[in-house]
C-alpha positions in Angstrom: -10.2 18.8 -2.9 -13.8 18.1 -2.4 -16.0 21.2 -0.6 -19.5 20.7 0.5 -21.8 22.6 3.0 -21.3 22.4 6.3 -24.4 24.0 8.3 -23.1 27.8 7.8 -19.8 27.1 9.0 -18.3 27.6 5.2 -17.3 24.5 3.2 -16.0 21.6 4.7 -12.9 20.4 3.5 -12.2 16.8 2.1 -9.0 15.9 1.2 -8.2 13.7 -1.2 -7.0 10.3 0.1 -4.4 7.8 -0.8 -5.2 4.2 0.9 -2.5 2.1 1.6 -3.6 -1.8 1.7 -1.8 -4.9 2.7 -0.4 -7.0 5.2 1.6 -6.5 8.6 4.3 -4.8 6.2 1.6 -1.9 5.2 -0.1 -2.0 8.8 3.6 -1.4 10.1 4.4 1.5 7.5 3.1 4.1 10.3 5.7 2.8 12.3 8.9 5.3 13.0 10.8 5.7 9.5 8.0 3.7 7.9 7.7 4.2 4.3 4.1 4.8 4.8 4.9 7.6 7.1 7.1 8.9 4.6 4.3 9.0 2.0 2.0 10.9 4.6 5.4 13.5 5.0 5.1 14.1 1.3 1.9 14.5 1.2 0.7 16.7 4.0 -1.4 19.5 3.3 -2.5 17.7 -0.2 -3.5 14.3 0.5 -4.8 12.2 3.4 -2.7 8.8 3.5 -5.0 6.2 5.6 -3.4 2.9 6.7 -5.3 -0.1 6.0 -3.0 -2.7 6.6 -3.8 -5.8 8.4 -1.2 -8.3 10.1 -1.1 -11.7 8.9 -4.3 -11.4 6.0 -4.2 -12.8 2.2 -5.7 -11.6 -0.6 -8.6 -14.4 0.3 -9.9 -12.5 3.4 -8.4 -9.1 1.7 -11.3 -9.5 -1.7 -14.1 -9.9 1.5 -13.2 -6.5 3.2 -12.2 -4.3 0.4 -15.8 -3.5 -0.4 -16.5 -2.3 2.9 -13.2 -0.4 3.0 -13.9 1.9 -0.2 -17.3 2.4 -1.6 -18.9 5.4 -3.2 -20.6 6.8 -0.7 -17.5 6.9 1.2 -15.9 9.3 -1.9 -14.2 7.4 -3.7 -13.7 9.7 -6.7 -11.8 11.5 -4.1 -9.5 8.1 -3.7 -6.2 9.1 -5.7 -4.0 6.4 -5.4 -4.6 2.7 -4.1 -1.3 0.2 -3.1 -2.2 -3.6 -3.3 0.0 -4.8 -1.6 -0.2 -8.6 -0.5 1.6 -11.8 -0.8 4.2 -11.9 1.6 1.0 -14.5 3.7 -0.1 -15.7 0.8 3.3 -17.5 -0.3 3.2 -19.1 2.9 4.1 -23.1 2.3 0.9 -25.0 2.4 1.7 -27.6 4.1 3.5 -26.2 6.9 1.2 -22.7 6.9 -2.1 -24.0 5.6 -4.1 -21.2 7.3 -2.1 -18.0 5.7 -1.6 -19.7 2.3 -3.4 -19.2 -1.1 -2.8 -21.2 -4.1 -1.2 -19.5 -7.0 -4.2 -19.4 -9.2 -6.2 -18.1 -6.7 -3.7 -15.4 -5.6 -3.8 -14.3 -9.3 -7.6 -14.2 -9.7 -8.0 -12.4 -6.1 -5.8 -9.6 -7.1 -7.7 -9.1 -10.7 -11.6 -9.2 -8.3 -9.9 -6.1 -6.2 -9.2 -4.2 -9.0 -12.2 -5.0 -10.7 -14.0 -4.1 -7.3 -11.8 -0.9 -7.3 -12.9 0.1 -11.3 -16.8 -0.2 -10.1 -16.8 2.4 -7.7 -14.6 5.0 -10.2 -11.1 4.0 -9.0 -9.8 3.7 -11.9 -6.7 1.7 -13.1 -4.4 4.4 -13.5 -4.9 5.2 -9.5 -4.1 1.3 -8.5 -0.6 0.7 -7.7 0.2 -3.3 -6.8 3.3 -3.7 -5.1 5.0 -7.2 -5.0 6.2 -9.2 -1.9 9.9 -8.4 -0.7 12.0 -10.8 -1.2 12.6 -13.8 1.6 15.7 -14.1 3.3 15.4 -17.8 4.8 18.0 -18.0 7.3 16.7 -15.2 9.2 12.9 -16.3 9.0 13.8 -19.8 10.4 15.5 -18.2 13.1 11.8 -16.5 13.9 9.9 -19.3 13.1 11.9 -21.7 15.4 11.8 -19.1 18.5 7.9 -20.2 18.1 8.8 -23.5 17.5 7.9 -23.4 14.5 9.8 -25.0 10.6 10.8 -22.5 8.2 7.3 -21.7 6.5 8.1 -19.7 3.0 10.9 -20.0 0.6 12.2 -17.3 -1.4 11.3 -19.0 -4.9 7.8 -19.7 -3.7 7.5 -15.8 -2.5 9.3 -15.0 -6.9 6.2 -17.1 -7.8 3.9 -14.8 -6.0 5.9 -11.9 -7.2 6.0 -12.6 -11.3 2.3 -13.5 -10.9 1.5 -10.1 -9.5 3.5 -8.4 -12.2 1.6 -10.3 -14.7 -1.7 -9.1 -13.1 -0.8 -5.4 -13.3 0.3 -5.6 -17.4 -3.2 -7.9 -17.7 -5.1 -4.9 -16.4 -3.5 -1.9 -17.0 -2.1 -0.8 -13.2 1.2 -0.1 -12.4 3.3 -2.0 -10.5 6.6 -2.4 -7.9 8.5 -5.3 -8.2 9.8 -5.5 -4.7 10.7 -8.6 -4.9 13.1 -8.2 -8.4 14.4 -4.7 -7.1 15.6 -5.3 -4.0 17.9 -8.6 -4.9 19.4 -6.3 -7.7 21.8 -6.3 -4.6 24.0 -9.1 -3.7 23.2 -9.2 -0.2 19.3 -7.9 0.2 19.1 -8.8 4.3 19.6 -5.4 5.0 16.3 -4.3 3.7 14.6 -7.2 6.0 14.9 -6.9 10.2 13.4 -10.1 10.4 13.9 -11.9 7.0 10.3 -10.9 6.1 9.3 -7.5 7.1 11.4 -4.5 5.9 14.3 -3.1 8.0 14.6 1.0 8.0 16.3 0.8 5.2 14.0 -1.3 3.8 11.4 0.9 4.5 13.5 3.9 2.6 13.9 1.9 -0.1 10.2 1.4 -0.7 9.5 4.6 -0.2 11.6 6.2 -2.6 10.9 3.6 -5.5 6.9 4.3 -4.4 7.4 8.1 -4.8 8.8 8.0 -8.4 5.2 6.2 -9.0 3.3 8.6 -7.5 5.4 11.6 -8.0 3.8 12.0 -11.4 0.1 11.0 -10.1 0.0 13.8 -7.2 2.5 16.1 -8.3 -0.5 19.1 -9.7 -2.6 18.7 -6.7 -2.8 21.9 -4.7 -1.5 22.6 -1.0 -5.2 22.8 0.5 -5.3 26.1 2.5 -3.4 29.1 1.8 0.0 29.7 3.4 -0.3 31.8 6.6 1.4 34.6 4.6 -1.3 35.0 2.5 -4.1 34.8 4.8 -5.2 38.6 4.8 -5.3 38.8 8.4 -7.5 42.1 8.6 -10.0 40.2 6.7 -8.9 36.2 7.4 -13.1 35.0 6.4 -12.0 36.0 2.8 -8.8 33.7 2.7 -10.5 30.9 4.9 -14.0 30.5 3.9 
């Protein structure tokens, strides 16, 4: 928790903030039982959780707006945890989804800029979290991709691509990592955890959640509940408690 002045008012609080960035499956985390919601549920009264995912972006246009997302004059030694968490867009089949898609090589060398970007303004490694793309469950993405009249545009081998290479990236420098996509087909049948094929399903989003939280658990666990509880606000003399 960060105080500074505040024009005689006491200290303003600044809570510590966890930034959540991705695709449309972070920008949908808010959603009811989103994992991202989740995480803010954990963390209320310790951490602010801000959403910064953005439908339909790859780490191309992702390395472009990072900069202007976290600097240091927007605190960002107060930044305690970062997810990275693209490649669902980025898998995208060229051919049939040239606008989405980013080359393998590139993917790999866009995810070591952000957290190279990240390290330069003191978020350090050990705060950076990449998450891999859930797996693809074709059938059900044709059937969305036809309703536009569209061809199937990703295959799930071409999404493990993306995955391994973004597991690769976070043993090359040092983050941690959540293999999505290996996790969730440790069951037979991983649909469930999709409501489209691509994006995750409630209980997709619980599973997410829960895998992210052992991750964190051990990052945020000593932070403080910012403010004491109204029990122990001396309410004869609250200015002593609160300010």
């Amino acid at each position: 928790m960060a105080l500074v002045e505040a024009g005689g008012r006491g200290r303003l609080l600044l809570w510590p903030r966890v930034v959540l960035f991705g695709d449309s499956i972070t920008e949908f985390s808010f959603q009811e039982n989103g994992w991202g919601a989740s995480l803010a549920e954990r963390l209320v009264r310790k951490c602010d959780v801000v959403n910064r995912g953005v439908s339909g972006y790859n780490t191309r246009w992702a390395k472009l707006i990072l900069p202007r997302l976290i600097t240091k004059s927007t605190s960002a030694e107060s930044t305690v945890a970062v997810t990275i968490f693209f490649g669902a867009n980025d898998s995208a089949l060229k051919d049939l989804n040239p606008k989405q898609h980013v080359p393998l090589e590139e993917y790999t060398a866009n995810l070591k800029s952000m957290i190279r970007y990240l390290k330069s303004v003191d978020v350090t490694e050990d705060r950076i979290i990449l998450i891999t793309p859930p797996p693809l469950e074709e059938s059900a993405w044709e059937k969305e991709c036809l309703a536009k009249g569209d061809k199937l545009n990703r295959r799930n081998a071409t999404t493990g691509e993306y995955a391994q290479a973004c597991v690769q990236v976070a043993r090359d420098c040092g983050t941690d990592v959540l293999d999505l996509w290996t996790l969730m087909q440790k069951d037979e049948d991983f649909s469930s955890y999709l409501s489209d094929g691509l994006h995750l399903s409630t209980k997709g989003n619980s599973f997410l959640a829960a895998q992210l939280w052992s991750r964190l658990e051990k990052k945020l666990s000593a932070l403080p509940s910012l403010l004491p509880y109204w029990r122990d606000v001396d309410h004869t003399n609250p200015e002593a408690s609160l300010l």
